[in-house]
N, C-alpha and C positions, 0 to 999 in steps of 0.2 A: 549115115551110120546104118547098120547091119547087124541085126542080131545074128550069133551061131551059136548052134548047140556044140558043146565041147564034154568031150571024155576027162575026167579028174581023174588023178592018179595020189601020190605021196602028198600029204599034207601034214602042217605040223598046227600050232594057234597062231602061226602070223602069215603061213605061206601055203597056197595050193598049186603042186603043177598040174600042168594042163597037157593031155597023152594024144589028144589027136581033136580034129575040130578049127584050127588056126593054124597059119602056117608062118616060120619064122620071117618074113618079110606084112603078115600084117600087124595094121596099128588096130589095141585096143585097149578099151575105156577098163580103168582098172580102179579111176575114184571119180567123181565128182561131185560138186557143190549143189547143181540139181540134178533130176531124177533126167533120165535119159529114156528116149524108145526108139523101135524101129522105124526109120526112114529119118528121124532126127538128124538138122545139119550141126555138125561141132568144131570147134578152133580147137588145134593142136597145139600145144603148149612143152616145152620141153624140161626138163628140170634142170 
């Protein structure tokens, strides 16, 4: 895992998009159970 700085854009209290910083083909950490850092290895999990 990888941290990136990302640009936020429109947000409401349940959703923020994100303007630039990630590209639609990557994967990211959007919750987890524990805390997460950079270089962190993680299992992908699908819903």
């Amino acid at each position: 895992m990888q941290r990136a700085s990302v640009q936020t854009g429109d947000a409401d209290d349940s959703k923020t998009s994100i303007v630039s910083g990630v590209t639609p083909i990557d994967k990211v950490v959007v919750s987890s159970s524990k805390s997460v850092a950079d270089g962190d290895r993680v299992v992908l999990k699908s819903d």
